[in-house]
PDBQT receptor file of N, H, CA, C and O in Angstrom, charges set to zero:
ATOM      1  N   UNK A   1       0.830  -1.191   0.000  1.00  0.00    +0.000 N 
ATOM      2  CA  UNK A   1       0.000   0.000   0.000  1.00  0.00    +0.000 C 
ATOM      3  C   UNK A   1       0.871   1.250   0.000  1.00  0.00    +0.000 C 
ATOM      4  O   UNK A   1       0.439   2.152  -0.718  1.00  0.00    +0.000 OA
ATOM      5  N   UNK A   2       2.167   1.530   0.746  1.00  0.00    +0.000 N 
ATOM      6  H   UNK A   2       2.518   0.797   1.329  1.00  0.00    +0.000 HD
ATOM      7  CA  UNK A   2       2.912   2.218   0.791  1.00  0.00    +0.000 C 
ATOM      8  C   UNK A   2       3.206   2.504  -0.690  1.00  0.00    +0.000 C 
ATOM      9  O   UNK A   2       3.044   3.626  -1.170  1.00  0.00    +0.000 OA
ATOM     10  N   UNK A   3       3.678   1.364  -1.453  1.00  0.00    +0.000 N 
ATOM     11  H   UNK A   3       3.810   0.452  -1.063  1.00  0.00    +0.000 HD
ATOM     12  CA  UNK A   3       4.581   1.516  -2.721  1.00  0.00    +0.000 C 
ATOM     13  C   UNK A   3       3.110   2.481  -3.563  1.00  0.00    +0.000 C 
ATOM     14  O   UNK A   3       3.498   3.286  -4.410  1.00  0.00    +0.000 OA
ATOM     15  N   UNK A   4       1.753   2.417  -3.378  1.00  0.00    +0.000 N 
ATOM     16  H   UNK A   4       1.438   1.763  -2.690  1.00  0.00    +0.000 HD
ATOM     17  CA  UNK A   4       0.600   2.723  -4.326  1.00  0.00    +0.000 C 
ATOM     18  C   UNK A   4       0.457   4.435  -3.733  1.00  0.00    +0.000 C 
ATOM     19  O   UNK A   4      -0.429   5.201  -4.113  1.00  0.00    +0.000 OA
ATOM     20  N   UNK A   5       1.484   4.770  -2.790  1.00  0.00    +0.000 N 
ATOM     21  H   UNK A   5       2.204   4.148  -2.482  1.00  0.00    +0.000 HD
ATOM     22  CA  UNK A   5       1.117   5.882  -1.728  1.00  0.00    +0.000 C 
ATOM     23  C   UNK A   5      -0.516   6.134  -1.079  1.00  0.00    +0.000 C 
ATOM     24  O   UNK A   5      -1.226   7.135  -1.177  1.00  0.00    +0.000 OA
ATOM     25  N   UNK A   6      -0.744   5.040  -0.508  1.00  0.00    +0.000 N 
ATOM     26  H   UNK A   6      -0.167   4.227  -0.429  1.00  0.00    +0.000 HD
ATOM     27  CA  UNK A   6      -1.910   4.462  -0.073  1.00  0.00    +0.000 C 
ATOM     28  C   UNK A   6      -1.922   4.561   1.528  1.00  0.00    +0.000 C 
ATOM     29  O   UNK A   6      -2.865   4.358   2.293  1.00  0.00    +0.000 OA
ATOM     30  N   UNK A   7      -0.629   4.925   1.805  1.00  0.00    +0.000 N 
ATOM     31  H   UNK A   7       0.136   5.090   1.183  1.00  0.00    +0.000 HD
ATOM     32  CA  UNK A   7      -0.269   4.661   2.979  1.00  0.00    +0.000 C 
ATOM     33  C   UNK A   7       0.921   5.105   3.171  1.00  0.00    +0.000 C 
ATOM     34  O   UNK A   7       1.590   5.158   2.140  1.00  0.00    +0.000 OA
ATOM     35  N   UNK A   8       1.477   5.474   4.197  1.00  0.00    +0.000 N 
ATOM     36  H   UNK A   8       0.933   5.431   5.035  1.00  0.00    +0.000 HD
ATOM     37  CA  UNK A   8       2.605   6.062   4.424  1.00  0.00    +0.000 C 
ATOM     38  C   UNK A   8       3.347   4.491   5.551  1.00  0.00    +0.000 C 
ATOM     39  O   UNK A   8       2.597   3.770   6.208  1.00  0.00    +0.000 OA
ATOM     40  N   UNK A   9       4.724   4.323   5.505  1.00  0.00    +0.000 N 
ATOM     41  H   UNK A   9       5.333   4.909   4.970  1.00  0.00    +0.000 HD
ATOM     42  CA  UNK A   9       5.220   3.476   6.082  1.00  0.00    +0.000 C 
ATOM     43  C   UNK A   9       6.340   3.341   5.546  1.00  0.00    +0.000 C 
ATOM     44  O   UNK A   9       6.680   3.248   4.366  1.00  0.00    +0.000 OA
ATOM     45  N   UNK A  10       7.241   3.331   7.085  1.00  0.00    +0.000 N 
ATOM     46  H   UNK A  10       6.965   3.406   8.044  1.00  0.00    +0.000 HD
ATOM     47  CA  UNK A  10       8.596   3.598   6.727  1.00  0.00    +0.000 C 
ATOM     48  C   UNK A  10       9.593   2.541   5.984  1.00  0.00    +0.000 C 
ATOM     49  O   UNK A  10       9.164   1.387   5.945  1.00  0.00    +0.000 OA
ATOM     50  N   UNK A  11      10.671   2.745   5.482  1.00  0.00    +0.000 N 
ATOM     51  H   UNK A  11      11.020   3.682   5.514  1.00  0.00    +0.000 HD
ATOM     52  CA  UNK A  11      11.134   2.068   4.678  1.00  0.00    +0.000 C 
ATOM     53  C   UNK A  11      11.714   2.165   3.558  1.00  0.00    +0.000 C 
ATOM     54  O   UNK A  11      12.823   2.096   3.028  1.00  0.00    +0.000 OA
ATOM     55  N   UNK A  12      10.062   2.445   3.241  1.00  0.00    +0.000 N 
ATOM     56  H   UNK A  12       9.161   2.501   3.672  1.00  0.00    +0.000 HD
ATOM     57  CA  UNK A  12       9.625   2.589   1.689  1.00  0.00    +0.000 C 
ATOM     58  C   UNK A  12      10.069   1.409   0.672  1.00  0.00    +0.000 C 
ATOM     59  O   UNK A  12       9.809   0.301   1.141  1.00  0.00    +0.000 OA
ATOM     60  N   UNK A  13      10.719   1.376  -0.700  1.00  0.00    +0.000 N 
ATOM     61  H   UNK A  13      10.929   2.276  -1.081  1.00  0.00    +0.000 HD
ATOM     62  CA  UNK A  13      11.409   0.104  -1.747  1.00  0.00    +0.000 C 
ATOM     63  C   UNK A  13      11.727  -0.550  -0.942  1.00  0.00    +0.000 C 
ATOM     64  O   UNK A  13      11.167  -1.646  -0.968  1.00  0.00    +0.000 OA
ATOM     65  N   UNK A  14      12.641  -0.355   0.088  1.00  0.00    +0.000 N 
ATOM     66  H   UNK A  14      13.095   0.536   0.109  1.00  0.00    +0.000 HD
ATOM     67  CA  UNK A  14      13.757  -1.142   0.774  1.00  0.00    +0.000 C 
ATOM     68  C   UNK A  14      12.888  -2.384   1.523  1.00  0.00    +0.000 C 
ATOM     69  O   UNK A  14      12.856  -3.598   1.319  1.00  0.00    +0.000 OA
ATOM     70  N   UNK A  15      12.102  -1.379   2.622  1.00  0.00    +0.000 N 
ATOM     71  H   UNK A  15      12.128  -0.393   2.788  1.00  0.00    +0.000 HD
ATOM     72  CA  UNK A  15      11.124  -2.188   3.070  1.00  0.00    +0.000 C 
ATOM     73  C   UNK A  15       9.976  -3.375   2.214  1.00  0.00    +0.000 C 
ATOM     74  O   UNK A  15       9.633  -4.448   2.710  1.00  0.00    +0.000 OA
ATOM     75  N   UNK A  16       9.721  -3.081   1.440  1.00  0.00    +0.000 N 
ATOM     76  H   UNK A  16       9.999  -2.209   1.037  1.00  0.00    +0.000 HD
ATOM     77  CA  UNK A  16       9.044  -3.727   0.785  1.00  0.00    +0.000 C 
ATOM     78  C   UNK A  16       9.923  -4.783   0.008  1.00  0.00    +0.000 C 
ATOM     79  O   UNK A  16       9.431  -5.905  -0.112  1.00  0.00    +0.000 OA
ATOM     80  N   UNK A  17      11.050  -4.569  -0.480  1.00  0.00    +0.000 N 
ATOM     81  H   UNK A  17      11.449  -3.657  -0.382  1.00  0.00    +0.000 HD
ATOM     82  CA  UNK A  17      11.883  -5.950  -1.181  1.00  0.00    +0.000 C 
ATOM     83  C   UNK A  17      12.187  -7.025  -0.253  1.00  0.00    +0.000 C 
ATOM     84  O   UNK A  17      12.451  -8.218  -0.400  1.00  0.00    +0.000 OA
ATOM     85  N   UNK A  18      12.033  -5.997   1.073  1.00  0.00    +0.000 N 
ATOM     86  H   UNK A  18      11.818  -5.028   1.192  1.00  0.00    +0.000 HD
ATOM     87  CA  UNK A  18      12.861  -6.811   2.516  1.00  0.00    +0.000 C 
ATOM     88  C   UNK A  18      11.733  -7.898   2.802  1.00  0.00    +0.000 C 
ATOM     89  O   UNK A  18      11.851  -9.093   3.072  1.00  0.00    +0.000 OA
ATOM     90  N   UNK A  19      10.526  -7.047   2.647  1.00  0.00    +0.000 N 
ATOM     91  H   UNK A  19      10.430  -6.076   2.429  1.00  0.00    +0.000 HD
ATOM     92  CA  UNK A  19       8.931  -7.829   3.188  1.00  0.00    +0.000 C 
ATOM     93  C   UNK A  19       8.632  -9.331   1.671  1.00  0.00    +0.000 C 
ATOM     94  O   UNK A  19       8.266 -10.474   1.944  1.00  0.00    +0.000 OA
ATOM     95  N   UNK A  20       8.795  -9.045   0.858  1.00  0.00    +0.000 N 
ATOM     96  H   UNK A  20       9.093  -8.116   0.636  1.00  0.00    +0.000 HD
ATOM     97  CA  UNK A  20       8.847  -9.786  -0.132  1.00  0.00    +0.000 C 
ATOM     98  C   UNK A  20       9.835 -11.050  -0.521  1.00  0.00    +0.000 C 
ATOM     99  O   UNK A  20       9.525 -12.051  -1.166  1.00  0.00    +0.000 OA
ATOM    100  N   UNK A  21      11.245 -10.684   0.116  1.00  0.00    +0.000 N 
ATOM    101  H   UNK A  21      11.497  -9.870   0.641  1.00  0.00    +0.000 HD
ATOM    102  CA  UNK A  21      12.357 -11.763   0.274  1.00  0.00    +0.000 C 
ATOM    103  C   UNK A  21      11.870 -12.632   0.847  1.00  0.00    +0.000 C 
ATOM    104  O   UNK A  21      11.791 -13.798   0.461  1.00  0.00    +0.000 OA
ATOM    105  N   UNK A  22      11.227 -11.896   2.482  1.00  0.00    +0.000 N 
ATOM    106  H   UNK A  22      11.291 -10.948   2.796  1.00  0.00    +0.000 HD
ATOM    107  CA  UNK A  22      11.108 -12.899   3.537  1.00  0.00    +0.000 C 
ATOM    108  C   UNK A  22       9.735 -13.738   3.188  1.00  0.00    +0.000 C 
ATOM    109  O   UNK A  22       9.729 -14.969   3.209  1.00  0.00    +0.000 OA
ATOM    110  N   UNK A  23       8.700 -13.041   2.902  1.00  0.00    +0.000 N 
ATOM    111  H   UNK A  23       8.705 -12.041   2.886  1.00  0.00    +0.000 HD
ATOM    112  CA  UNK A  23       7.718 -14.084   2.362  1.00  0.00    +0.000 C 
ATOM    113  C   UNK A  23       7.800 -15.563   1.323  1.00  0.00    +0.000 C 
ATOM    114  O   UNK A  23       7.182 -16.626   1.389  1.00  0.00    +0.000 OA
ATOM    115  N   UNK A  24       9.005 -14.991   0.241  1.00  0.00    +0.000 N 
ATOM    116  H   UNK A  24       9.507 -14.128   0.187  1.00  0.00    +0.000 HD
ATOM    117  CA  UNK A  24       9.684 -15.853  -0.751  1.00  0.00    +0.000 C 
ATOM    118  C   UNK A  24      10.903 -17.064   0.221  1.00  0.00    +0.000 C 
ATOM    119  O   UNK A  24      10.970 -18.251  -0.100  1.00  0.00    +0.000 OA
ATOM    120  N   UNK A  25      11.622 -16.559   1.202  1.00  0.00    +0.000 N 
ATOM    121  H   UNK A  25      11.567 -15.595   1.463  1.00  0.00    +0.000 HD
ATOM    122  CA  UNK A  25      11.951 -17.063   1.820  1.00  0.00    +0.000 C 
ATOM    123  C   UNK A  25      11.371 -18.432   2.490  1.00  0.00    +0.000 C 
ATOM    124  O   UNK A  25      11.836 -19.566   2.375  1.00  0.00    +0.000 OA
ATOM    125  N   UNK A  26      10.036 -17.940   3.340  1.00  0.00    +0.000 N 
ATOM    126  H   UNK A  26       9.657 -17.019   3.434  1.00  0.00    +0.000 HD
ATOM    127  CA  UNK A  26       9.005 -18.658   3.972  1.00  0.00    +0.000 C 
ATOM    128  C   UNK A  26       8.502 -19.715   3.042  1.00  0.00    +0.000 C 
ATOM    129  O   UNK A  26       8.711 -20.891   3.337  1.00  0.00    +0.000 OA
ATOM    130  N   UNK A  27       7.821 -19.391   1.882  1.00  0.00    +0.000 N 
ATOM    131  H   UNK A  27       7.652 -18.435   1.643  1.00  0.00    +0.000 HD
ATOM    132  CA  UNK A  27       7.568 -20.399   0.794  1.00  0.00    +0.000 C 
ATOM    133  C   UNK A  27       8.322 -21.247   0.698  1.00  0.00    +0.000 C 
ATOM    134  O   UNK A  27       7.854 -22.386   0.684  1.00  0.00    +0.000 OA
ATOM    135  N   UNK A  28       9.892 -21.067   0.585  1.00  0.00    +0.000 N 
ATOM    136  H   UNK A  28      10.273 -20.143   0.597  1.00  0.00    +0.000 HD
ATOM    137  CA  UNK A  28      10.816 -22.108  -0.040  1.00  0.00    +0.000 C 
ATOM    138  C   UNK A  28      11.087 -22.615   1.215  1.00  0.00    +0.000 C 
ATOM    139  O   UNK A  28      11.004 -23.839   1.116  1.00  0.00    +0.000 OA
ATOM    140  N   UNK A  29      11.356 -22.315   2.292  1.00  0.00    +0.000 N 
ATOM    141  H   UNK A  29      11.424 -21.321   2.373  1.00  0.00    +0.000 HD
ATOM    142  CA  UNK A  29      11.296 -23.502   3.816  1.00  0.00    +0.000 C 
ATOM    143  C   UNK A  29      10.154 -24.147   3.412  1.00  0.00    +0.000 C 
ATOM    144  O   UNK A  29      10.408 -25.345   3.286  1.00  0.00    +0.000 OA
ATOM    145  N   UNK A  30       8.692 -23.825   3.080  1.00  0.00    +0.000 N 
ATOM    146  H   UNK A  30       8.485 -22.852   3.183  1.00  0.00    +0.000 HD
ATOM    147  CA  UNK A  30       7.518 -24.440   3.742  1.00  0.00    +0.000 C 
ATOM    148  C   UNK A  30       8.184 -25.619   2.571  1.00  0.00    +0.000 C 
ATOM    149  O   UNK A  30       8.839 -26.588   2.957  1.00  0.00    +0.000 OA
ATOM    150  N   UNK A  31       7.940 -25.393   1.358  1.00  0.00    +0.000 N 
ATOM    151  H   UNK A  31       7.408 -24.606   1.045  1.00  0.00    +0.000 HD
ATOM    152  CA  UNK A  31       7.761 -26.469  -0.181  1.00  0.00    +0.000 C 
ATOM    153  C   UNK A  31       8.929 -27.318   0.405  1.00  0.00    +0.000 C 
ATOM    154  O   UNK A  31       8.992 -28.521   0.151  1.00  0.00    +0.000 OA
ATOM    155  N   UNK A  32      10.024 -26.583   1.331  1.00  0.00    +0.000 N 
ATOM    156  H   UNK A  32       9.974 -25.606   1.538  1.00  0.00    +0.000 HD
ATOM    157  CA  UNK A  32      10.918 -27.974   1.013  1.00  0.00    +0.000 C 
ATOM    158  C   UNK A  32      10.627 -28.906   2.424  1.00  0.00    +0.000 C 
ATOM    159  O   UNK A  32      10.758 -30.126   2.335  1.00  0.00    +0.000 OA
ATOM    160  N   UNK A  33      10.319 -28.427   3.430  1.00  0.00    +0.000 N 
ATOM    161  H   UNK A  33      10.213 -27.435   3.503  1.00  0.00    +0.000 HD
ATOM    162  CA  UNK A  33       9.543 -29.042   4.372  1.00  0.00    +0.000 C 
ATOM    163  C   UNK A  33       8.870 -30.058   4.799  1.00  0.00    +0.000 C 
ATOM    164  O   UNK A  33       8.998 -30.860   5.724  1.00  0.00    +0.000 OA
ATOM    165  N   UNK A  34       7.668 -29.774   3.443  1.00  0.00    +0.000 N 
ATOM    166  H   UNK A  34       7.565 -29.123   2.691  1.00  0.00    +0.000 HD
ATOM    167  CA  UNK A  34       6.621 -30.561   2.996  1.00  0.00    +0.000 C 
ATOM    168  C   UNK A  34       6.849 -31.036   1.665  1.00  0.00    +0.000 C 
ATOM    169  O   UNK A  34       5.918 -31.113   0.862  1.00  0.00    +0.000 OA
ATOM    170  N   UNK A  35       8.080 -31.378   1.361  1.00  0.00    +0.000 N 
ATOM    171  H   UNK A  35       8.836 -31.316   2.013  1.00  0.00    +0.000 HD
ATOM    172  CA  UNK A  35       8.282 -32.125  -0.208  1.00  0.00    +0.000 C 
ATOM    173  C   UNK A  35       7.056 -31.774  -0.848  1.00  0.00    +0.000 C 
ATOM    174  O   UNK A  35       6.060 -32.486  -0.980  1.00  0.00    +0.000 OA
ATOM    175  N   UNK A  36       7.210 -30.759  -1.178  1.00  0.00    +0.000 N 
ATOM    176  H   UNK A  36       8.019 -30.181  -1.071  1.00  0.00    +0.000 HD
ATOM    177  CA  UNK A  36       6.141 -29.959  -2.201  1.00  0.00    +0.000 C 
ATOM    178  C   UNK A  36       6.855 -29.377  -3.628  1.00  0.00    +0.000 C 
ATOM    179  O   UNK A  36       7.403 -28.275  -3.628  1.00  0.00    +0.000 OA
ATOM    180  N   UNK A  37       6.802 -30.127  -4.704  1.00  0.00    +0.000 N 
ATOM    181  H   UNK A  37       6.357 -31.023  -4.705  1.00  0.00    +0.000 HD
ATOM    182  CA  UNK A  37       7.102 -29.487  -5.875  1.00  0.00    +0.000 C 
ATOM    183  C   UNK A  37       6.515 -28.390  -6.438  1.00  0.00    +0.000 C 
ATOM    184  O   UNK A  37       5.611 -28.457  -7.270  1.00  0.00    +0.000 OA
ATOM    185  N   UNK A  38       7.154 -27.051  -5.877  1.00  0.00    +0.000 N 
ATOM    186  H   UNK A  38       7.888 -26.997  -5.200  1.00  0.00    +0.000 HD
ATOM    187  CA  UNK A  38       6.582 -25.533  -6.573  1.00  0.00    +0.000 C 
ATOM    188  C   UNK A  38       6.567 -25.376  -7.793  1.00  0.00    +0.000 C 
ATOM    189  O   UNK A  38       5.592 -24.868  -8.346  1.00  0.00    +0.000 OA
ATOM    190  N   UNK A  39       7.684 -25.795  -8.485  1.00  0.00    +0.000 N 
ATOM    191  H   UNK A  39       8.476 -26.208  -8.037  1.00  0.00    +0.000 HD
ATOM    192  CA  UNK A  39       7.344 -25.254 -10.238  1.00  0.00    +0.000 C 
ATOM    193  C   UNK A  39       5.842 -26.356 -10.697  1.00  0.00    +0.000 C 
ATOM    194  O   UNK A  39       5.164 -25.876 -11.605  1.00  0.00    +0.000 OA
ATOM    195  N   UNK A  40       5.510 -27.271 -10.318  1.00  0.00    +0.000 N 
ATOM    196  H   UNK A  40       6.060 -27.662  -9.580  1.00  0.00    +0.000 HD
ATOM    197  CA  UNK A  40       4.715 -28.657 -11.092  1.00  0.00    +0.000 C 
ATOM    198  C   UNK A  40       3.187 -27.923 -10.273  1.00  0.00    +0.000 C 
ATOM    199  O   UNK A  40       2.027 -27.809 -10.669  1.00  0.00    +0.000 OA
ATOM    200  N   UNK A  41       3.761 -27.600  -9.207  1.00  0.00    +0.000 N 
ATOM    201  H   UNK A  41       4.703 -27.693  -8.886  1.00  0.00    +0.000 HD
ATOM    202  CA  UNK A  41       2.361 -26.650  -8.002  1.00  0.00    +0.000 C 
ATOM    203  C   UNK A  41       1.955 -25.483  -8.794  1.00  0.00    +0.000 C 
ATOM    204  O   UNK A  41       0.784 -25.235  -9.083  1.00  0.00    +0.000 OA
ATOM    205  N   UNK A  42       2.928 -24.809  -9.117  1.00  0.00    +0.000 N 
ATOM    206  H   UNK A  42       3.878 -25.012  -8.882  1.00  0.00    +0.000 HD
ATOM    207  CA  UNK A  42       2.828 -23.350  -9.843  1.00  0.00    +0.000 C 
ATOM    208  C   UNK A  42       2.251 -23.504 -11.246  1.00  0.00    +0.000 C 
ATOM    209  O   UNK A  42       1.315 -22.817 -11.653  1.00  0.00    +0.000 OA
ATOM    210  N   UNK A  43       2.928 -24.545 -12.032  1.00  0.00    +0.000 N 
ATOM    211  H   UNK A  43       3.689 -25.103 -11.701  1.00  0.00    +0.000 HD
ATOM    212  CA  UNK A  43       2.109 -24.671 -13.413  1.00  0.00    +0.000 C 
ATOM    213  C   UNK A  43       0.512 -25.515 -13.104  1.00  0.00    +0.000 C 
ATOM    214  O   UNK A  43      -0.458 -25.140 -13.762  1.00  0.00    +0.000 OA
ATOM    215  N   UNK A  44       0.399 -26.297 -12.394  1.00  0.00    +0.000 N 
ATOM    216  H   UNK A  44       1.187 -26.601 -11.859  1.00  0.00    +0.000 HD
ATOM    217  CA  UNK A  44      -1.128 -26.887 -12.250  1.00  0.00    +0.000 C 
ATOM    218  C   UNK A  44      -1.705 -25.389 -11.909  1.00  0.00    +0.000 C 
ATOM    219  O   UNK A  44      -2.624 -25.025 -12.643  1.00  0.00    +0.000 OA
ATOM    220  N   UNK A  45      -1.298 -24.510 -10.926  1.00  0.00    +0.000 N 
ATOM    221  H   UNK A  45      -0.551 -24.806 -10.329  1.00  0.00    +0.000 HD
ATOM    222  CA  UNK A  45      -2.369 -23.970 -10.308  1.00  0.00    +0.000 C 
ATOM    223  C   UNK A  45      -2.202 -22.770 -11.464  1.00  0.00    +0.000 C 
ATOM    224  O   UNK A  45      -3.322 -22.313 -11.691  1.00  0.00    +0.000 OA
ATOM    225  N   UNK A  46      -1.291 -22.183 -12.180  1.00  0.00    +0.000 N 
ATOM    226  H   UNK A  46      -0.381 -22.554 -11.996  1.00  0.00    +0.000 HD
ATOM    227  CA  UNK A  46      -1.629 -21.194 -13.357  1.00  0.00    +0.000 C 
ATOM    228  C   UNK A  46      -2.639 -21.967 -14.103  1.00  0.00    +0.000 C 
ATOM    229  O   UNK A  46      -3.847 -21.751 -14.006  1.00  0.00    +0.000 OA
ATOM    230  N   UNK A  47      -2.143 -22.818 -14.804  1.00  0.00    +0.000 N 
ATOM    231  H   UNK A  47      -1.161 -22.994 -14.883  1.00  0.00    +0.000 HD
ATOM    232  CA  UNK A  47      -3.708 -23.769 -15.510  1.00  0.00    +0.000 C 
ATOM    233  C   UNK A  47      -4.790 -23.601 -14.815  1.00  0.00    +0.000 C 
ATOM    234  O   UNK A  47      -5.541 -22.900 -15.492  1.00  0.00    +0.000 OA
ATOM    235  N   UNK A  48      -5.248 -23.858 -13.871  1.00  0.00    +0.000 N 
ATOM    236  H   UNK A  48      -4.638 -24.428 -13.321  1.00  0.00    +0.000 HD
ATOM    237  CA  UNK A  48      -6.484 -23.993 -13.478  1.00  0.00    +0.000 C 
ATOM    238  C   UNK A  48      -7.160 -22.676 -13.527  1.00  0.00    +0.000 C 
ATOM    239  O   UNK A  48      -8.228 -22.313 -14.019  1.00  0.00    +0.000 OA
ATOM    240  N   UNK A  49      -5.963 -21.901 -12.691  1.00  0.00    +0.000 N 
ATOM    241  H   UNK A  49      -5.096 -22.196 -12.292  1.00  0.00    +0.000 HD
ATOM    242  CA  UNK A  49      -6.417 -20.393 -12.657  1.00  0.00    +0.000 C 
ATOM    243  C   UNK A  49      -6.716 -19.424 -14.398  1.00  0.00    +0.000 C 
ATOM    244  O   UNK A  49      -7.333 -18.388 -14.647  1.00  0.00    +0.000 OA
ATOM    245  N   UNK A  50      -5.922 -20.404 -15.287  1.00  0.00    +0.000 N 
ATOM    246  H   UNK A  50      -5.421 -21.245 -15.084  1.00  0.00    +0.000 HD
ATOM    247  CA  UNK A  50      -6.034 -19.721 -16.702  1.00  0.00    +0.000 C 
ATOM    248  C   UNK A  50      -7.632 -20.241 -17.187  1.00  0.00    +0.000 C 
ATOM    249  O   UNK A  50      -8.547 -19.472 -17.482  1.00  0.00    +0.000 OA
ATOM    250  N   UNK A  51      -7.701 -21.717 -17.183  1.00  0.00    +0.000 N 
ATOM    251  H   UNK A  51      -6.957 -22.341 -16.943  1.00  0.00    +0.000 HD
ATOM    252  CA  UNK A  51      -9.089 -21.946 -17.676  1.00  0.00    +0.000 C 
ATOM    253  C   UNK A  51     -10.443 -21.747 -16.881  1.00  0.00    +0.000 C 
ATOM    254  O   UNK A  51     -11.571 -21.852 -17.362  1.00  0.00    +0.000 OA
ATOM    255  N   UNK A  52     -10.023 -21.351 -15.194  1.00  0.00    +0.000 N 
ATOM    256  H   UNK A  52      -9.107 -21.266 -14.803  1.00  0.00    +0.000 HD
ATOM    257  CA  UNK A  52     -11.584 -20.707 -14.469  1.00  0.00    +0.000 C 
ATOM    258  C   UNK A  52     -11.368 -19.057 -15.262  1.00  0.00    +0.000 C 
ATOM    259  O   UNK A  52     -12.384 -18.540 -15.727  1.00  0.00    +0.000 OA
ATOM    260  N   UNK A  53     -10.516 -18.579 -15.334  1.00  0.00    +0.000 N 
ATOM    261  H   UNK A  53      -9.691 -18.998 -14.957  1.00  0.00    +0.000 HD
ATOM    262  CA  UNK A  53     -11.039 -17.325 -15.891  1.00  0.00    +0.000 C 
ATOM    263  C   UNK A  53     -11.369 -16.637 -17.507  1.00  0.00    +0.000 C 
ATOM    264  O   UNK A  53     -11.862 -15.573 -17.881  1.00  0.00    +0.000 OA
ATOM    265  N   UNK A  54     -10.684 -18.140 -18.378  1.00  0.00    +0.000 N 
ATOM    266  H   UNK A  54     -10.284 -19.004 -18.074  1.00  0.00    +0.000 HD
ATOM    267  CA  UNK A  54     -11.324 -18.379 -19.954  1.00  0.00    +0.000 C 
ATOM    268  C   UNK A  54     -12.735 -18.674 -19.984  1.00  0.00    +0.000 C 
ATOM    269  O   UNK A  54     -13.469 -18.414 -20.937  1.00  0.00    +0.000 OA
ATOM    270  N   UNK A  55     -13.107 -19.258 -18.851  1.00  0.00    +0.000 N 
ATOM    271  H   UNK A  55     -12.510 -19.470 -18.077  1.00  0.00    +0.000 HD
ATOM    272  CA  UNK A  55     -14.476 -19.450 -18.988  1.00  0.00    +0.000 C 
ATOM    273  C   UNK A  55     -15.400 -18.585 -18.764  1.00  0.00    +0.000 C 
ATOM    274  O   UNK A  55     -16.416 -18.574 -19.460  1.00  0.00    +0.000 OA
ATOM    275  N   UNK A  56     -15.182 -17.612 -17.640  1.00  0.00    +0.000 N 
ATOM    276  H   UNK A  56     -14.357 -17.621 -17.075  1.00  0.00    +0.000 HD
ATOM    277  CA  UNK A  56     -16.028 -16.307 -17.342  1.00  0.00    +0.000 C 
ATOM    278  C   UNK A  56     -15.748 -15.046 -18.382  1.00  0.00    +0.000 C 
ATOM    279  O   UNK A  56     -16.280 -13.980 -18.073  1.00  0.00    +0.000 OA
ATOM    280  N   UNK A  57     -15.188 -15.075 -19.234  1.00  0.00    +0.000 N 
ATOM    281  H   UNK A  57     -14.755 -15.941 -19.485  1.00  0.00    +0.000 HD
ATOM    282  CA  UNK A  57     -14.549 -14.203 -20.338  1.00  0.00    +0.000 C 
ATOM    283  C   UNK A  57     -15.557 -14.165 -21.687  1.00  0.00    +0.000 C 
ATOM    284  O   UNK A  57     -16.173 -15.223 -21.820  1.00  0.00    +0.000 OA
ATOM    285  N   UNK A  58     -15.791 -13.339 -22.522  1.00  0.00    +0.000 N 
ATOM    286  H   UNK A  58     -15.291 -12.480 -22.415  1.00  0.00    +0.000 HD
ATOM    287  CA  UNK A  58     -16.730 -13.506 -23.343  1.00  0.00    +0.000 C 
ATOM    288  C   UNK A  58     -15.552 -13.745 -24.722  1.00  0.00    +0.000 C 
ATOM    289  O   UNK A  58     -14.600 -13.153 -25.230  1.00  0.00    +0.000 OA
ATOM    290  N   UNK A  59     -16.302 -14.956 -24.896  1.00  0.00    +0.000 N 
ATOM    291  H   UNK A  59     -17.076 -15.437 -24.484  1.00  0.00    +0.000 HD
ATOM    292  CA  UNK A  59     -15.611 -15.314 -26.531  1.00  0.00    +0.000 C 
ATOM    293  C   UNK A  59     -15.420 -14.762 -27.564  1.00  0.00    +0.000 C 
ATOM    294  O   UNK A  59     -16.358 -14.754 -28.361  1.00  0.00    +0.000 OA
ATOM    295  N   UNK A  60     -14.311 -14.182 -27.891  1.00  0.00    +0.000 N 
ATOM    296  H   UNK A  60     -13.549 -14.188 -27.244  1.00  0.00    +0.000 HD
ATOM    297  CA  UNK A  60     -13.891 -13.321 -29.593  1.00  0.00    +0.000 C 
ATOM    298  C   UNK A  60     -13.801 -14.384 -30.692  1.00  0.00    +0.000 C 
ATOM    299  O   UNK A  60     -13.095 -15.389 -30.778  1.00  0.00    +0.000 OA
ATOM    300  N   UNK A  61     -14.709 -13.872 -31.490  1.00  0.00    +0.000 N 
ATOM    301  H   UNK A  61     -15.283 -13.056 -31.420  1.00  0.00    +0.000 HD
ATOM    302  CA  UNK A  61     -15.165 -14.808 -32.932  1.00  0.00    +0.000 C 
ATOM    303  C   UNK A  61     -13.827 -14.148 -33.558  1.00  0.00    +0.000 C 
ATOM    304  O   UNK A  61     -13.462 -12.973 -33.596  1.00  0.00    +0.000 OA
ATOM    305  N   UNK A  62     -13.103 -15.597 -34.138  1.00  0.00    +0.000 N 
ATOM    306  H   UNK A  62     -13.399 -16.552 -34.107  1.00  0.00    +0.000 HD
ATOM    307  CA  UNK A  62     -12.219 -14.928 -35.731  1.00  0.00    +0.000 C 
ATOM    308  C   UNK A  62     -13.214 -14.093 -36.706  1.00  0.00    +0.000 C 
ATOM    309  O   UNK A  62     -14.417 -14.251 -36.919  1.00  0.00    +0.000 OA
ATOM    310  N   UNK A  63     -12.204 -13.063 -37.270  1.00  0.00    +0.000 N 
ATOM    311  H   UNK A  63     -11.227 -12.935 -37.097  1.00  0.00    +0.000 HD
ATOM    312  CA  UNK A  63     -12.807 -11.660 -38.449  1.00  0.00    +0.000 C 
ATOM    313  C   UNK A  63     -12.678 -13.091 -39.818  1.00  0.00    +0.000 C 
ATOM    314  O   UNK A  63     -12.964 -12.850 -40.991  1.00  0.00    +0.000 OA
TER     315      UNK A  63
């Protein structure tokens, strides 16, 4: 919210790459943790997420 100036909070870039490492951080403990394959996780769940929102989309006819 800071970076959108939505909000004021100190830091600023710095803070926010710092807040973003550590979240990316957290992910890669949890996946390796829980023998969780992220890239095979990441492509199923883009797919799914690509064809629930092809479907709510209105269809363009070829000219």
């Amino acid at each position: 919210m800071a970076e959108e100036d939505a909000r004021e909070a100190p830091g600023g870039r710095t803070a926010l790459e710092h807040e973003l490492a550590d979240c990316l951080w957290s992910i890669l403990i949890l996946a390796h943790r829980y023998d969780v394959d992220l890239e095979a996780a990441f492509h199923r769940t883009m797919t799914e997420l690509d064809d629930a929102i092809s479907t709510r989309l209105p269809q363009h006819e070829a000219a």
